[in-house]
N, C-alpha and C positions, 0 to 999 in steps of 0.2 A: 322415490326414497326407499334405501331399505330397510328392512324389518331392525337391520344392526344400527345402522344409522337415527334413523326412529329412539330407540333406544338411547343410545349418544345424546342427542339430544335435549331427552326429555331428564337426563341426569343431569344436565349441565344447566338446565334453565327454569326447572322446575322444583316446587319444594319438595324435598325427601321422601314428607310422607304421601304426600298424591304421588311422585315417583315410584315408589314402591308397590301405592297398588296398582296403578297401569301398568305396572313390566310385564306383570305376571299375566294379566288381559289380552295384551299383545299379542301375547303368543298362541291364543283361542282364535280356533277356525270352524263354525258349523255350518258352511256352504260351501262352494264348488269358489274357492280363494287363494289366497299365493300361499306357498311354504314358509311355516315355522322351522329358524333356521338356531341350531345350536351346536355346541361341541359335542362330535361323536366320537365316542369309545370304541377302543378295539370288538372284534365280534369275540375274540376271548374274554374280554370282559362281559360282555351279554351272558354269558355261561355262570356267572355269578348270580342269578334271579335262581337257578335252578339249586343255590349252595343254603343253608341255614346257619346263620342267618345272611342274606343275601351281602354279596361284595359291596362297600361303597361305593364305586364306579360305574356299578350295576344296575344302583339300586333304583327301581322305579318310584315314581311319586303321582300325586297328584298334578303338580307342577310340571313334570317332565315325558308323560305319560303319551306326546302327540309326537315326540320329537321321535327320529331317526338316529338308535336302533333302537329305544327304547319301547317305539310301539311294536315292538317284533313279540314282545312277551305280554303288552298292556291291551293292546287290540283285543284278545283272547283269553283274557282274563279280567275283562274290562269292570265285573263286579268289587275289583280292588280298588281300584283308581274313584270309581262313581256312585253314587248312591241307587239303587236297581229294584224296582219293582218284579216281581214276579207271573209269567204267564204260562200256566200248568196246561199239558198236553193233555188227551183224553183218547179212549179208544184204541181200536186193535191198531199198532202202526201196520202202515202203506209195506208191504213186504214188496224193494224191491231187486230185482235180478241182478246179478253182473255177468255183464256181457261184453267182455273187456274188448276194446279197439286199441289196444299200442300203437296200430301205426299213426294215428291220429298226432302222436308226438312226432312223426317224421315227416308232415304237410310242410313246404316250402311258401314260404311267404315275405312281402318284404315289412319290414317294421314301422313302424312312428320315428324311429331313426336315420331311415333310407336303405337301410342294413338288409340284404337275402341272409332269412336265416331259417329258422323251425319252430313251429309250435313249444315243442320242449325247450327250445332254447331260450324261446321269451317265457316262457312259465318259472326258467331256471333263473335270469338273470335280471328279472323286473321285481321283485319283491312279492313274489306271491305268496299268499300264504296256505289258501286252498282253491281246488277247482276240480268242479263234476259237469258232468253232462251229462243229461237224463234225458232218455225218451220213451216214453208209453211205460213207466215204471222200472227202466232198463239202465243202469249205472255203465254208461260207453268208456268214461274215462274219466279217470279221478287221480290226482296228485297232492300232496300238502309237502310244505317245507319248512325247514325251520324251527320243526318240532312238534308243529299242529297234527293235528290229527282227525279222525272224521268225526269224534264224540266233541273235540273243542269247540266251543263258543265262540261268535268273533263279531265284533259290532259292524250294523251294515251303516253306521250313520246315515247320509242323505237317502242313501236308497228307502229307509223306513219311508218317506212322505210315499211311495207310492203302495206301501200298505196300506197308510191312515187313508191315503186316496179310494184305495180298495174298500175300506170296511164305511166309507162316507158312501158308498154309492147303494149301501143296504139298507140306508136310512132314506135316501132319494127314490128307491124304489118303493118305500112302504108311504109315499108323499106326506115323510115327516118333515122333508128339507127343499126349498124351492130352488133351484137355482140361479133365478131371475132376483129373486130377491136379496135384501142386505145382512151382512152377518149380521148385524145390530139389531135387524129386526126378532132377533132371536136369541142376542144375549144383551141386555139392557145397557153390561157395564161399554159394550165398543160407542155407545153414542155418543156423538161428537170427537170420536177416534178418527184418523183415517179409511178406517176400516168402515165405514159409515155410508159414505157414498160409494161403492163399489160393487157388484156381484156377487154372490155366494162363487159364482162360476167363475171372473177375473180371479178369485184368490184361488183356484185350484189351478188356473191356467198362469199364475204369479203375474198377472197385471191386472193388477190391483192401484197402481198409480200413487204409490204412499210416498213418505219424503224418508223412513226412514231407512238408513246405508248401515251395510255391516262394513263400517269404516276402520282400520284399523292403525292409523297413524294419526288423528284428530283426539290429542290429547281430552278434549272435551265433549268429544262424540257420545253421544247416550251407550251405541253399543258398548265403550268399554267401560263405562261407571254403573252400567244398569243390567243389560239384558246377558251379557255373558254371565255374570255372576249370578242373575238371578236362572239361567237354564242350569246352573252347577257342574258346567261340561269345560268352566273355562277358571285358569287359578286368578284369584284377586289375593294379597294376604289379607285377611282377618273376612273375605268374604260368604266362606261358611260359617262364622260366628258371629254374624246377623243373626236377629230374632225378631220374627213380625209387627212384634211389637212396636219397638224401634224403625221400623222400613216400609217408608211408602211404597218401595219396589222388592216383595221380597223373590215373591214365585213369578215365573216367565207372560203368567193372566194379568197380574198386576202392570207388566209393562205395555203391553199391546192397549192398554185398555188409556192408559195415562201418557206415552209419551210419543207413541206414532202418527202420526197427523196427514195429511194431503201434499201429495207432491201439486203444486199450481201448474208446474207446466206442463203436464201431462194430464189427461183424461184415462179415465178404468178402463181399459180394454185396448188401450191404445197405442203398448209397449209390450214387452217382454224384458220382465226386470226378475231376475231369479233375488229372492228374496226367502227368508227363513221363516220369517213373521208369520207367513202364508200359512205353512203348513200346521203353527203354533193356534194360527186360528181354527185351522178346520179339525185339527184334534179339540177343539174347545168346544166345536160346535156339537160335535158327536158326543161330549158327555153331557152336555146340557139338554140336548134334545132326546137323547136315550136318559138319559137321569142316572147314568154309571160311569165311573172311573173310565176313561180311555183304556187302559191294558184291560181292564176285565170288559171291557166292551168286544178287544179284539180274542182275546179270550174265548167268550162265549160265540163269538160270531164267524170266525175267522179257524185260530189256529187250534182247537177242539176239534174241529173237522178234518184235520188236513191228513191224519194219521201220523204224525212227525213220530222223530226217534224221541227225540227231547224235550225238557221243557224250555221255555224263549225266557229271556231276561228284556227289562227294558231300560234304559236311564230313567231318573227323577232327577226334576228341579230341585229348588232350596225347598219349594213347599208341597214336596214329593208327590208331585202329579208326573204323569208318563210324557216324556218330551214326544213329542209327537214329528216333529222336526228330524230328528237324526239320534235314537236312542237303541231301534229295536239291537236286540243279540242272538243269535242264535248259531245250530252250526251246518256248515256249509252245506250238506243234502238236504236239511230242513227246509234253506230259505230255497234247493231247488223245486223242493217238494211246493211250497207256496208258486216258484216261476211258472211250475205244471198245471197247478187250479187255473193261474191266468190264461196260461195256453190254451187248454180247453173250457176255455169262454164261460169262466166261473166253477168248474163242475170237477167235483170229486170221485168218482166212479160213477152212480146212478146218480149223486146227490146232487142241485142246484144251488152251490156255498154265495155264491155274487150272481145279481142278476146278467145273465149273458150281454142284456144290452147295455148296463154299465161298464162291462169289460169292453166292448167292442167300440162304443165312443169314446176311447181315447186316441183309437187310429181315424176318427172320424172327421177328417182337417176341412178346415175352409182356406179359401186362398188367403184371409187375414193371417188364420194360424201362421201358415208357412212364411208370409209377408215379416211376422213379427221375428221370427226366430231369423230371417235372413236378413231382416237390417239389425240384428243386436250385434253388434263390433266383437263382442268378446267371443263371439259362438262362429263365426265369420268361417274358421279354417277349421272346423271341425265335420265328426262323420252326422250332426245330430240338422233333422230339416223341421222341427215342429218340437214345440214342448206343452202335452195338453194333458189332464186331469192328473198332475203330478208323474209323470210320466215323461222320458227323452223318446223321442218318435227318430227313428232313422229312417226306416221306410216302410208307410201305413200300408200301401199295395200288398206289400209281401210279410207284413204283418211283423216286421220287424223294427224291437224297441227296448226300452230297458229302464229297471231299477237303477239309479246311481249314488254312488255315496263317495266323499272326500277318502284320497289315500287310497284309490281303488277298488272300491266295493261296487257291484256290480252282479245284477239277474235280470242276465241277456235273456229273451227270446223270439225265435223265428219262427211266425207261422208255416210259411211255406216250406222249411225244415223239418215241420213238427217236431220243435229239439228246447232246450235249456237250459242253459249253463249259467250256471253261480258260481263267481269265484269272488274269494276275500282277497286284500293284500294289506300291506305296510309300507308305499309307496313315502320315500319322505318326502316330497311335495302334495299337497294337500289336492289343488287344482286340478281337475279335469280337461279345463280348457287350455291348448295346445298345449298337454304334455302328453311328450314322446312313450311314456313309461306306460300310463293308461292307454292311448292310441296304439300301443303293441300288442294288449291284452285283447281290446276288442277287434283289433284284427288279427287275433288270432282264434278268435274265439266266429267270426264271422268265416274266416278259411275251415271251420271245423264245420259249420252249419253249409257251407256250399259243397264242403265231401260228400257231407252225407247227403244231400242234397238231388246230385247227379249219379248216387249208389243206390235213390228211388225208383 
């Protein structure tokens, strides 16, 4: 069924006012899920965001803020559309070089479309919005479109969980966090959750075995009456005019803890189900057992260290905690600057930011790993062989893998390249899995890491 049809639908059979608040839910995507589809405006109307006061046809919203073009301005300005918590930079920034490679736009490759074309030519005509590649503090090649620039902001949605994956693994090292054992054993309210019988370690690796679907045509599905509204990343009408008071379900801790439960036909470990919930937990787990806000957790732990240019924004829920799930912001050399620490196995110049050996076990697969990712249907035709500590594995040998987020966000990197690339986009299909638009980026972004590669 589609997204239009769905809609159809639920106007014809449903009362007005649950109508109204589903439409708007519908249209919320915070996983790797199908396109949000609506009426798009000429790209001269887009030019209306940049007029005071903006065009009507133009104008972004909350509501409208995912669709295609209108995330062409929302993406990177995403503080308008969402509620954002604040994560200040610290320190001399990372000074680093440009050492420009053009030709790197004239590498021949074929696309996610079947199509011989170029580097430049999929950077031009997929929706990009920024793209650098860094190596050893070295800016090889960098492009923005669309009006972005290198100081713009751009939200990396999904790719955040392998932050929060990052900064969980600094609490594993100081043996505040078992990975053997339950997240419940650690925050009182998942008991008798789903979340209860499962691994600290299933919920970083997303099989965790829960029952709950980010379903998006099940008029009655929790996702759209509870947890989208309660992350504040998805429009319900009147559902930022909740007050706690009022709402069993206000903030995104309230839902994981009250309406997720066990999948029966599945055992913890024993799938690969990408799910959201996961990474909603393991950001839960790191404020409770650090005793600080998630963003000032990653704050003081993380990106204080990194030298960035900027400071990082993040989403808030309704009950403005840092979504841990798909919030972080930042701008595009930044989040390279983060792909670099991972590269070199935790470490900032002399300094030790992530224990090396939490960076390195996530190329660290067992044949279940690869087992689980190779029977999930939906991952079937894609480049990715493993999905472990919040992390897409392409290939552990050679040390290549990646941050990923809806809409094409993405911080690729290849060990055996020693290289990094971060690029943003505004793809308007949301999904990852087999689309052509994403699949051209990272093969193009994998043709730029085999140049450089064989010019070792």
């Amino acid at each position: 069924m589609t997204f239009t049809s769905t809609l159809a639908k639920l106007w014809r059979h449903e009362p007005k006012h649950k109508a109204l608040k589903v439409v708007g839910a519908c249209a919320f995507y915070c996983c790797l899920s199908a396109a949000a589809t609506a009426a798009t405006p000429t790209t001269q109307s887009m030019d209306g965001m940049q007029q005071t006061p903006p065009a009507r046809d133009a104008q972004v919203t909350f509501k409208n803020y995912r669709n295609y073009p209108y995330n062409r301005w929302a993406f990177r300005n995403i503080n308008a559309p969402f509620a954002t918590l604040s994560i200040p930079r610290e320190g001399v920034v990372t000074p680093l070089k440009e050492t420009p490679m053009p030709e790197l736009s004239q590498l021949t490759l074929t696309d996610g479309f079947g199509k011989k074309t170029t580097v430049g030519q999929i950077l031009e005509t997929n929706d990009t919005d920024g793209f650098v590649v860094l190596r050893d503090n070295a800016v090889l090649f960098e492009r923005y479109f669309g009006g972005m620039d290198r100081h713009d902001q751009h939200i990396w949605f999904s790719a955040t969980k392998s932050l929060v994956s990052t900064a969980f693994g600094i609490l594993v090292d100081q043996g505040k966090l078992d990975l053997q054992a339950s997240p419940a054993d650690y925050i009182e309210e998942l008991k008798g959750s789903g979340f209860e019988r499962t691994t600290i370690q299933n919920v970083l690796n997303h099989s965790s075995a829960i029952d709950f679907k980010e379903n998006y045509t099940d008029l009655n599905a929790d996702f759209l009456k509870h947890y989208a509204p309660a992350l504040n990343m998805g429009y319900v009408p009147g559902g930022r005019d909740a007050q706690p008071e009022a709402s069993d379900i206000y903030g995104v801790h309230d839902f994981l803890g009250r309406f997720v439960k066990n999948d029966n036909q599945l055992k913890p470990g024993e799938a690969f189900d990408y799910n959201s919930t996961n990474a909603d937990v393991a950001g839960w787990l790191i404020a409770r057992v650090s005793g600080m806000p998630l963003h000032d957790f990653l704050q003081k732990n993380i990106w204080s260290k990194l030298g960035t240019e900027h400071d990082a924004l993040i989403a808030a829920d309704r009950a403005f905690r840092a979504v841990a799930t798909g919030g972080m912001t930042t701008s595009t050399r930044d989040a390279a600057l983060f792909g670099q620490m991972i590269l070199n196995r935790g470490k900032v110049g002399d300094q030790q930011v992530v224990p090396a050996a939490w960076v390195d076990a996530s190329l660290e697969l067992s044949p279940h790993d690869l087992h689980k990712m190779k029977t999930n249907k939906k991952y079937q035709d894609n480049s990715w062989t493993a999905y472990k500590n919040m992390w897409w594995i392409i290939d552990a040998d050679q040390g290549e893998y990646a941050a990923v987020g809806v809409h094409g966000q993405v911080i690729y990197i290849n060990r055996s390249a020693n290289l990094v690339i971060a690029y943003f986009s505004s793809q308007p299909t949301a999904s990852a899995a087999r689309n052509p638009q994403f699949q051209s980026k990272l093969f193009a972004a994998q043709a730029i890491a085999k140049a450089l590669t064989d010019k070792r």
